[in-house]
C-alpha positions in Angstrom: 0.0 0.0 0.0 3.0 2.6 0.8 3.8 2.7 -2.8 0.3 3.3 -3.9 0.0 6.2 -1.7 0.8 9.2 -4.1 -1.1 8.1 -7.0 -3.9 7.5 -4.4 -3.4 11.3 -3.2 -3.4 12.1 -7.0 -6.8 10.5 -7.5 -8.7 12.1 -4.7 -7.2 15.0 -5.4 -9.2 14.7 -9.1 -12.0 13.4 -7.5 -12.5 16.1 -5.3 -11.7 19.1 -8.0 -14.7 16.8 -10.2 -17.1 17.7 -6.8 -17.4 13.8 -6.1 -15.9 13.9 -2.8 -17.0 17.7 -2.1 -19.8 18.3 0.4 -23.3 18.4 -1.2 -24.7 21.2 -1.8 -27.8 20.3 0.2 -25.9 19.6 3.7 -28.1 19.6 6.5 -27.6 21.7 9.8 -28.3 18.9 12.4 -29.1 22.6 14.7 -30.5 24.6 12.4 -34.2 24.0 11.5 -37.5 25.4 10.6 -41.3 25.1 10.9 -43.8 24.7 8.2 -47.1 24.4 6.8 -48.0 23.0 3.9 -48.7 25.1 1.1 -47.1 25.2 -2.8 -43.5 24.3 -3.1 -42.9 23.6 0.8 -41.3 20.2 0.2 -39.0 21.5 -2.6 -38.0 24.7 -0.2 -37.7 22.1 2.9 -35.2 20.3 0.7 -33.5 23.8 -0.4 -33.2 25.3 2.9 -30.5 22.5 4.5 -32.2 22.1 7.9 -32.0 19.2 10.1 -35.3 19.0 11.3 -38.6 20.6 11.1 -42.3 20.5 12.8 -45.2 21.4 11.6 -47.4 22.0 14.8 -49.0 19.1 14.6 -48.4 15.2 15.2 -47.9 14.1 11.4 -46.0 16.5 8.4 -49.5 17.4 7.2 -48.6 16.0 3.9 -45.3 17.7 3.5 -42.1 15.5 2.2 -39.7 14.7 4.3 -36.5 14.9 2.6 -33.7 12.4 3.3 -31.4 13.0 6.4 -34.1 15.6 7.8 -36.2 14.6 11.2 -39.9 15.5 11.5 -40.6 16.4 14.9 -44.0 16.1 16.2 -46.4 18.5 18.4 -49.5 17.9 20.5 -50.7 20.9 19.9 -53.3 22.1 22.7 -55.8 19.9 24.7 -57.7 18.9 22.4 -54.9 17.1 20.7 -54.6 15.4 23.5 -56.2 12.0 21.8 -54.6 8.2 21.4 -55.1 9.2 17.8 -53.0 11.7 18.1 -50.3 10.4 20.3 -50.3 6.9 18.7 -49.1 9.3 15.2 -46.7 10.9 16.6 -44.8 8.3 18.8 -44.7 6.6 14.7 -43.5 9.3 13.3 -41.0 10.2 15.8 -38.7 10.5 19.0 -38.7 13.3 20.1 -42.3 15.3 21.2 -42.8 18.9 21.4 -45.3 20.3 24.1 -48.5 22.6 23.9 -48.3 25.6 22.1 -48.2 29.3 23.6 -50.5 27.8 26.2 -50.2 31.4 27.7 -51.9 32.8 24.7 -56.0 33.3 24.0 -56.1 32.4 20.3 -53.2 29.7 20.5 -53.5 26.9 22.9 -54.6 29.2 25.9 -54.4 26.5 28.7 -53.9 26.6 32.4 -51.4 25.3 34.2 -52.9 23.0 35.8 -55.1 21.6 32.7 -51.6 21.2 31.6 -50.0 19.2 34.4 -53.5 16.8 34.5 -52.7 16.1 30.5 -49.1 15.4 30.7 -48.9 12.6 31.9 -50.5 11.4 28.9 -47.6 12.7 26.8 -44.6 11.0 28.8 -46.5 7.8 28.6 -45.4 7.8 24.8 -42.1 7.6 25.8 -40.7 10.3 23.2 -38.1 12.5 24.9 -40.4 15.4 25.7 -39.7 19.2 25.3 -42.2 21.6 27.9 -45.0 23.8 26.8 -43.6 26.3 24.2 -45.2 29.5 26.2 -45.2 33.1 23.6 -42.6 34.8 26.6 -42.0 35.4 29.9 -40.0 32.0 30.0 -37.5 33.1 32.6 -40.4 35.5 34.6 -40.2 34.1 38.3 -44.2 33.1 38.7 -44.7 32.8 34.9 -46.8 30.2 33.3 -43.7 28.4 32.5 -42.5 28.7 35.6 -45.5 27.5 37.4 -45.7 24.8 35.1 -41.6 23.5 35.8 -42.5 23.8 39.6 -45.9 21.8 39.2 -44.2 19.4 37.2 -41.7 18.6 39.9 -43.9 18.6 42.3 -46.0 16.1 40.7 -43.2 14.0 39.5 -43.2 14.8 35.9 -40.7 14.5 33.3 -39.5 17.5 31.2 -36.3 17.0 29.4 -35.9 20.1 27.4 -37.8 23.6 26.8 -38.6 25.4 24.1 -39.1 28.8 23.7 -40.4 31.6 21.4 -38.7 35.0 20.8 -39.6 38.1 18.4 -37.9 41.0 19.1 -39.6 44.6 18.7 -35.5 46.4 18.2 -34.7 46.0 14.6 -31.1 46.8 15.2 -28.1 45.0 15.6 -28.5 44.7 19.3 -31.4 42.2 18.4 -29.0 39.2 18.4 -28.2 39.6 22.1 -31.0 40.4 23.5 -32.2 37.2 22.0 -28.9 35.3 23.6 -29.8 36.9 26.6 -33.4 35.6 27.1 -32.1 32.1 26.0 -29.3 32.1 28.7 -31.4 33.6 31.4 -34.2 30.8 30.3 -31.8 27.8 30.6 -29.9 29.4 33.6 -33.0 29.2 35.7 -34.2 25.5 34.7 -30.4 23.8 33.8 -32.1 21.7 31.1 -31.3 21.9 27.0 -33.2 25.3 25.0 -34.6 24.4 21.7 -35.9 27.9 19.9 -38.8 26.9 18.3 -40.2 30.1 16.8 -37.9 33.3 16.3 -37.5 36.1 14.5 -37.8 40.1 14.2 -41.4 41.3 14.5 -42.5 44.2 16.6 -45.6 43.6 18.2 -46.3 46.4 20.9 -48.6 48.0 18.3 -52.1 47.4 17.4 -50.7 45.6 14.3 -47.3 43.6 13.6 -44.7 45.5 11.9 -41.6 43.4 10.3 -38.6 45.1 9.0 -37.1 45.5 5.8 -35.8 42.0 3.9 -32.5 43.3 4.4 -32.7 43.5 8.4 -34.4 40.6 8.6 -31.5 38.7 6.8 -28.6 40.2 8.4 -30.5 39.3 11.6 -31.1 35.4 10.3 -27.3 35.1 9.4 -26.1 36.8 12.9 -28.5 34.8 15.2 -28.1 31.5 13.3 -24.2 32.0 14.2 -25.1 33.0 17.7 -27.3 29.9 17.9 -24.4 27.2 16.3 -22.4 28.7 18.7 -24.7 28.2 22.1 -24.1 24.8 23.9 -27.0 25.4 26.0 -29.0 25.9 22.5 -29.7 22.3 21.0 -31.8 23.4 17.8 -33.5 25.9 16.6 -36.2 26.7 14.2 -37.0 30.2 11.8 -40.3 31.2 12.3 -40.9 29.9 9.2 -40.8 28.4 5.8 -43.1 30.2 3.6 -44.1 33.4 3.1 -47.4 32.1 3.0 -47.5 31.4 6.8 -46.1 35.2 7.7 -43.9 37.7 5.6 -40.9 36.4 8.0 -41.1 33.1 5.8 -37.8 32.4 3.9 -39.4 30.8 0.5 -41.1 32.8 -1.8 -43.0 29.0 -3.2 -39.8 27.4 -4.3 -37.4 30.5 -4.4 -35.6 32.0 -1.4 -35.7 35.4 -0.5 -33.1 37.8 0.8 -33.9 36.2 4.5 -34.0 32.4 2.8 -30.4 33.0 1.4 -29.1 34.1 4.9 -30.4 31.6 6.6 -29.9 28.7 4.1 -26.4 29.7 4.6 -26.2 29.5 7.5 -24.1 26.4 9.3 
């Protein structure tokens, strides 16, 4: 073998310059995800955007394709979800299970505490490694809902092995990308268990109506924060809120062609 070495060398050298051995251009981001619905192109964009995983807020892909190397990640989305229907799907389609969402919020899952606490159990009898309710802020509030809902959950006995969170920040500068780091760090400084950032992005919403900044902001901030993100050990994934423009002018795919935003965070590794 020692005298094939050079002309080995040689060849991969070749073989490389060809693109054979080069990574391909749809690496995934094991990290780096996104969330979707299901309207036209979303399975070609899913395959574009080189995320690792993706949800859909719901226990099945709603139809979506699931390219190869990418993990679907299920929800239960609210109470009513709460079914053996439901949480027979998603223990088929996956391992991991993401919690109720913004059960803080009227118009999302709007939940007590409590009525949370009586259904989990439910959930952890799937056995899927479980993330905690997703609540819309407020995650590292002393006396929050999620707060309430950690305590209750040790008190009871309950198993929470990660939390996600949701973040939209209202300052379109650069000082966006650490006040985001900062909530995340304050969040998994007060419960010591793994962050997954399940909906982010820049949207003002102290108004009567949302205001979103220019494609240009909104990009730089997708590039910044994804680096931020890779970068976080605390931080297991992460997911742009969202796919498609179709589900809110944040969306990174205009159908099958990425925006200024999509670019960014398509780049992103």
């Amino acid at each position: 073998m020692r005298g094939t070495r050079p002309l080995l060398i040689l060849a991969l050298a070749v073989l490389t310059v060809a693109g054979v051995l080069a990574a391909p251009a749809s690496a995934v981001t094991a990290k780096k995800g996104v969330s979707a619905n299901n309207h036209p192109g979303v399975s070609s964009a899913l395959a574009d955007v080189r995320a690792g995983w993706y949800y859909t807020w719901a226990s099945d892909t709603q139809g979506i394709t699931t390219p190869a190397g990418v993990e679907f990640v299920p929800m239960i989305w609210g109470a009513r979800s709460v079914t053996d229907t439901e949480l027979n799907r998603a223990r088929a389609l996956g391992t991991t299970l993401l919690g109720f969402n913004e059960p803080d919020m009227a118009g999302q899952a709007d939940m007590s505490v409590e009525q949370a606490l009586d259904l989990w159990p439910r959930l952890q009898a799937t056995g899927m490694r479980l993330g905690a309710p997703a609540v819309a802020f407020g995650g590292d509030r002393p006396g929050g809902w999620l707060d309430r809902f950690m305590s209750g959950a040790a008190a009871r006995g309950l198993r929470v092995d990660f939390i996600p969170l949701h973040w939209y920040g209202s300052d379109f500068s650069s000082a966006a990308v650490g006040h985001l780091q900062g909530y995340l760090r304050a969040v998994h400084d007060r419960y010591r268990k793994p962050i997954w950032l399940t909906e982010y992005g820049l949207i003002d919403f102290t108004g009567p109506h949302p205001v979103y900044p220019d494609q240009a902001r909104q990009a730089d901030f997708a590039r910044r924060s994804a680096a931020m993100l890779q970068g976080e050990p605390h931080v297991e994934r992460y997911a742009w809120f969202s796919l498609s423009t179709r589900t809110s002018p944040t969306g990174l795919y205009d159908g099958v062609t990425p925006n200024a935003t999509g670019v960014a965070y398509r780049s992103a590794a």
